[in-house]
C-alpha positions as CSV (number, residue, x, y, z in Angstrom):
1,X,87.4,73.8,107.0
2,X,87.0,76.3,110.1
3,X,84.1,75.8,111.9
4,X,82.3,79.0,111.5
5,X,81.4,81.1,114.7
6,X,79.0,83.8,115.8
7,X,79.8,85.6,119.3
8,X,76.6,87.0,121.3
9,X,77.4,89.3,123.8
10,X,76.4,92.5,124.9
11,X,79.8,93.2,126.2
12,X,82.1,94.8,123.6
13,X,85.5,94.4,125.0
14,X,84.4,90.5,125.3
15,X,82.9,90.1,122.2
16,X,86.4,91.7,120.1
17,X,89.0,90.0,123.0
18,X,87.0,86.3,122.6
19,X,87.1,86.7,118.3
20,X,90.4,88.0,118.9
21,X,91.3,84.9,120.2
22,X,89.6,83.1,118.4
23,X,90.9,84.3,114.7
24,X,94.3,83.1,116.0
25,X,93.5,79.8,115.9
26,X,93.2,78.0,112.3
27,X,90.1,75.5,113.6
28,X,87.9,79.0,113.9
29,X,86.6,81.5,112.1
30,X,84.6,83.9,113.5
31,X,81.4,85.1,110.9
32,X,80.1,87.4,112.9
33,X,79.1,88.9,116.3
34,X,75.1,90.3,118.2
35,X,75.3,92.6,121.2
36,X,71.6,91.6,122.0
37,X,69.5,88.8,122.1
38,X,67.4,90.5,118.9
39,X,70.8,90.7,117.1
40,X,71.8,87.1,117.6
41,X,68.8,86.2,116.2
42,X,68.4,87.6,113.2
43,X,72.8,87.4,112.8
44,X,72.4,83.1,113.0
45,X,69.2,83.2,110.9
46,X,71.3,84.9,108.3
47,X,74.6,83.5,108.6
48,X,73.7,79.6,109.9
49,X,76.9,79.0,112.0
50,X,78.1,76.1,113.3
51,X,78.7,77.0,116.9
52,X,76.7,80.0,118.8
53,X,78.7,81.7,121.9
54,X,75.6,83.4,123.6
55,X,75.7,85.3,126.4
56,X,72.8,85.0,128.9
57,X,72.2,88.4,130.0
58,X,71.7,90.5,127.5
59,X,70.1,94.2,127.1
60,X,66.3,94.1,124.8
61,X,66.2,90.2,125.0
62,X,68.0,88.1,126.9
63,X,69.9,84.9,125.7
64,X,67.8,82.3,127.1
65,X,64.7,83.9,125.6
66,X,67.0,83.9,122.0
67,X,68.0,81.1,122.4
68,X,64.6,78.6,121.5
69,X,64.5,80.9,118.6
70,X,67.9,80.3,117.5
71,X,67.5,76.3,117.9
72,X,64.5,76.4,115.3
73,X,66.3,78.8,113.2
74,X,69.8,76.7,113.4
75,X,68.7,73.3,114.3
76,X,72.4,72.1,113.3
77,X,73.9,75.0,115.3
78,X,75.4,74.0,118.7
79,X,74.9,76.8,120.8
80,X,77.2,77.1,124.0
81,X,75.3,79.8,126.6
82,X,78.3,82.0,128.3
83,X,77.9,83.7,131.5
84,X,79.3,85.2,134.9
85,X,77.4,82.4,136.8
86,X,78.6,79.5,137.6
87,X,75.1,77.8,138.8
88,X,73.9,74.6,138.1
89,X,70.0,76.1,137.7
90,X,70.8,78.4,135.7
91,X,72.8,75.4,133.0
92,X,70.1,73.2,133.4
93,X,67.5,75.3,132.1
94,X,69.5,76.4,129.5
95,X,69.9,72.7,128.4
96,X,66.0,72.4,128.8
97,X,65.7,75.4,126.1
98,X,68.0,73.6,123.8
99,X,71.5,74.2,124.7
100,X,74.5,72.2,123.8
101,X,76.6,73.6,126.2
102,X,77.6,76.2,129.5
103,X,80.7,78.4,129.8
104,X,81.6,80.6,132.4
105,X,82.7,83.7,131.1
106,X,85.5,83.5,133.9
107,X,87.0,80.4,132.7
108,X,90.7,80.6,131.9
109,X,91.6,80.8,128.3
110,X,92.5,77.2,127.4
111,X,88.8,76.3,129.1
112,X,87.0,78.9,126.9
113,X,88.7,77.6,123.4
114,X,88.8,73.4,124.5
115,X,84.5,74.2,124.9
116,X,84.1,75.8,121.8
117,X,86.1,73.4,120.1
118,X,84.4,70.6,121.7
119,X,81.1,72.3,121.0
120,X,83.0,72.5,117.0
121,X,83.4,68.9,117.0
122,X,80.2,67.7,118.7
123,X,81.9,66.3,122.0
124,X,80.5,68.9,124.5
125,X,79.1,68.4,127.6
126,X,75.4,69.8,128.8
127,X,76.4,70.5,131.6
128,X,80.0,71.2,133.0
129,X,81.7,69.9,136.6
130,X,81.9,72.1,139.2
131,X,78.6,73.9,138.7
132,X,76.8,74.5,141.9
């Protein structure tokens, strides 16, 4: 069975290129997609996925003030926090509010789909190398 996939970001062009992507690929399927932090709440409440891609900076709530919500909400979710930086602060406290995991949303292609399938199979890492 796919392991099923929401996609929280307030970026359009990311959120349809990334499920793009990821529809290609038989280990995904992608149930369904937030452009805020509001959205991506109430989007895993309804559809409990297995893996959350949430971006941190988001327009009318953020990601990392979704994302304690989302944890209570999803408990069995893992929830991989995306962003355009590539700080080992900014990780960290995302793993304190109940992360599983930290992209960089300017990770090459093979980076961005081995973390989310790590993050599908339960094998990801808190906190990535090469964070500063």
């Amino acid at each position: 069975m796919a392991c099923r996939i929401v996609i929280c970001d307030d970026y359009d062009a990311y959120r349809f290129t990334l499920h793009a992507i990821l529809e290609t690929d038989a280990r995904f399927e992608v149930v369904g997609e937030a452009a805020n932090g509001l959205e991506a709440i109430q989007r895993c409440a309804e559809l409990q996925p297995d893996v959350v891609v949430l971006d941190i900076a988001m327009p009318e709530m953020d990601g990392l003030t979704a994302l304690p919500t989302i944890r209570e909400q999803c408990p069995d979710a893992r929830i991989v926090m995306h962003s355009a930086f590539a700080e080992r602060a900014v990780a960290e406290n995302a793993a304190s509010l109940g992360a599983d995991g930290y992209l960089e949303k300017g990770s090459d292609l093979e980076r961005i789909i081995a973390t989310i399938a790590d993050a599908c199979a339960g094998t990801l890492t808190p906190i990535p190398e090469g964070l500063q």
